[in-house]
N, C-alpha and C positions, 0 to 999 in steps of 0.2 A: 504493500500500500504506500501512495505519494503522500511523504509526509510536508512535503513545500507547496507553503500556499503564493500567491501574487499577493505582492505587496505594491501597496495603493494611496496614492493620494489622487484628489479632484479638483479640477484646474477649471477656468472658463467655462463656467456656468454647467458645469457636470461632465467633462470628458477625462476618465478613468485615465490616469497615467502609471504608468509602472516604475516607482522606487528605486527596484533594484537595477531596471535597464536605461531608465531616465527616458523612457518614450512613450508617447500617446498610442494607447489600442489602436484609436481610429482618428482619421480626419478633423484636426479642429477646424475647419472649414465645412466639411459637409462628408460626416463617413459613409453614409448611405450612395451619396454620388461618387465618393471614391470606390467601394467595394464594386459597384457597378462597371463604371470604366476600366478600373485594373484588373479584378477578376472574371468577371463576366465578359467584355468585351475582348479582354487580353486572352482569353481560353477562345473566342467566339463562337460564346452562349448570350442564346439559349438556342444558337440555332443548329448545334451538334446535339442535342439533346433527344435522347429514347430510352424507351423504356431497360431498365436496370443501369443506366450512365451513370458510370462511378468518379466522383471527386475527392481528392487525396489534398490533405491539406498542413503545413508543418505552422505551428500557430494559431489554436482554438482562441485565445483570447474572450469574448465577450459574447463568440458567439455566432457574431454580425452575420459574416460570411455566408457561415451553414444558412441563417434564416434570409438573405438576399435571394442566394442560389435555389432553396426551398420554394420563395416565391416566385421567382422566374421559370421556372420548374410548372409549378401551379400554371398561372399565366400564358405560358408555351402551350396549354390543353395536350401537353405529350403523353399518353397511355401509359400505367404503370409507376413504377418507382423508380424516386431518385437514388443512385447507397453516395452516403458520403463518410470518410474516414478521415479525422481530426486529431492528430498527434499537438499533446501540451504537458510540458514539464510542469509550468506552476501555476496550478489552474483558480480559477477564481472562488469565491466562497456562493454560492445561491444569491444570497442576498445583495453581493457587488454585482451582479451578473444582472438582476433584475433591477437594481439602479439603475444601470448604465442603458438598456435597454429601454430604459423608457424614454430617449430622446430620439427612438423611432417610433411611433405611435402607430403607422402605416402597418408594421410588422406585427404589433399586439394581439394580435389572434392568434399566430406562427409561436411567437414567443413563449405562451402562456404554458403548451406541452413540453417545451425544451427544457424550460425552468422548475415544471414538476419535476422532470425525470435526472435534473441536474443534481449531484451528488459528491464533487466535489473529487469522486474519483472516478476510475473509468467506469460509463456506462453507455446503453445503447436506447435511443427512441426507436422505435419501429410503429408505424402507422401506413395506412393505405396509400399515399403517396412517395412517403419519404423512412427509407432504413438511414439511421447515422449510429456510429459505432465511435466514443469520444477516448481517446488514449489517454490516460494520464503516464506521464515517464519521460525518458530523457528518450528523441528521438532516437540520437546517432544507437540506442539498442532495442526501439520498438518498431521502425518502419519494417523494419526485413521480416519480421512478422506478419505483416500485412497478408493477409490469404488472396485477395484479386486485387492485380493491377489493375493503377488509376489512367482512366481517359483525360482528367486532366488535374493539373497541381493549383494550389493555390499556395506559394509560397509564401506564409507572410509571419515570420519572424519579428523579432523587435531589431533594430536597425545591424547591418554587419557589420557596424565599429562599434556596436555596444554587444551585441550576444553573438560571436563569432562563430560558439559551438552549434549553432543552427545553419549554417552556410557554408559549413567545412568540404571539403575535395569528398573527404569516404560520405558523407551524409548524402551530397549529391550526387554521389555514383550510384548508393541505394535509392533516390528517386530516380533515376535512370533504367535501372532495372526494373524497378514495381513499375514501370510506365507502361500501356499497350503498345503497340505498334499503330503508328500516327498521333498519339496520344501528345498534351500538351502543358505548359506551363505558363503559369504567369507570376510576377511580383512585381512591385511597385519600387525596388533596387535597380539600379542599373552599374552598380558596384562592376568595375573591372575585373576581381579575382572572383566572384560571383559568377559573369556571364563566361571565365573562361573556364570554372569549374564544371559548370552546366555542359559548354559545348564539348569537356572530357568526358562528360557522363553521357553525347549520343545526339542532345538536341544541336536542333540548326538554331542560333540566338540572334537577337531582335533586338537592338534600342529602338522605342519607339516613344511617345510625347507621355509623361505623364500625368499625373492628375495634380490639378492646384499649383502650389509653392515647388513641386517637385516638376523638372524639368525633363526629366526620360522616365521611362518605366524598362523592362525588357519581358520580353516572349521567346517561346519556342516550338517547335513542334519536334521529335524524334525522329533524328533523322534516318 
């Protein structure tokens, strides 16, 4: 059992920032419109999406993610379920989780099961549209675990000059391997030993414009 929790203070009118990494979950400008752009648009979904499309993700954080993708998913009227699989070392408490979520209001229907089923350590929602499986643990020794390879990554760590061990060479060789064939990635980094990590691990790499204050993002597809 993960005995580390996220350590938290609240900045700007309620956006969850992380202590130990000294970085904001999500977008003090607009996390909803970031998660959209960077992971949605950067995998491009919702228009790969079918039924059992699996998303692999290094960085639960708050949540967001899972419940964006969940609704675009919806949305899409795609037949079936989404699986989504969430690798996170220090995971939130319930109750930061359901703070921080309430400055998406849009999501508040999505949200309400997530945060039943939220427990701090690993567990799995399963519902008629959407299986998620949440890891609590240190990636670099639970991704290889993973039972089916992800269609697409959502990489999204806390930054790679504060939490390095999430962006390591062997880390992303392991998303390399868990990937399908065609399958893809996105983050909102465009870190040089980052994208040249990735392109060691298989994918073809992408800077491309990113969201807000941040000036590139990077993408990829397996080459």
């Amino acid at each position: 059992m993960n005995d580390q929790r996220a350590e938290l203070e609240w900045r700007d009118g309620g956006v969850p920032v992380s202590t130990r990494f000294d970085d904001p979950y999500f977008s003090i400008d607009d996390g909803l419109a970031e998660t959209r752009h960077v992971f949605l648009a950067g995998n491009d979904l919702p228009a790969r999406f079918t039924d059992g499309f699996h998303i692999a993700e290094l960085g639960f954080g708050t949540g967001l993610n899972l419940l964006t993708a969940w609704q675009a998913f919806l949305d899409s009227r795609t037949s079936g379920k989404l699986h989504f699989t969430s690798f996170e070392a220090f995971p939130m408490t319930q109750a930061d989780a359901k703070t921080a979520l309430r400055a998406f209001p849009t999501l508040a229907d999505l949200a309400e099961p997530l945060l039943e089923a939220w427990r701090g350590t690993s567990f799995i929602l399963d519902t008629d549209t959407l299986r998620a499986e949440i890891v609590i643990g240190d990636a670099r020794d639970t991704v290889r675990a993973m039972r089916h390879d992800a269609d697409a990554w959502f990489l999204d760590g806390f930054s790679p000059a504060k939490n390095p061990e999430l962006w390591g060479d062997e880390l992303m060789q392991e998303v390399g391997w868990k990937t399908a064939p065609g399958g893809s990635f996105a983050t909102y980094t465009a870190a040089g030993h980052v994208r040249r990590a990735l392109e060691g691990a298989g994918f073809t790499v992408e800077r491309v414009p990113g969201f807000g204050r941040k000036r590139h993002m990077s993408v990829g597809r397996l080459a």
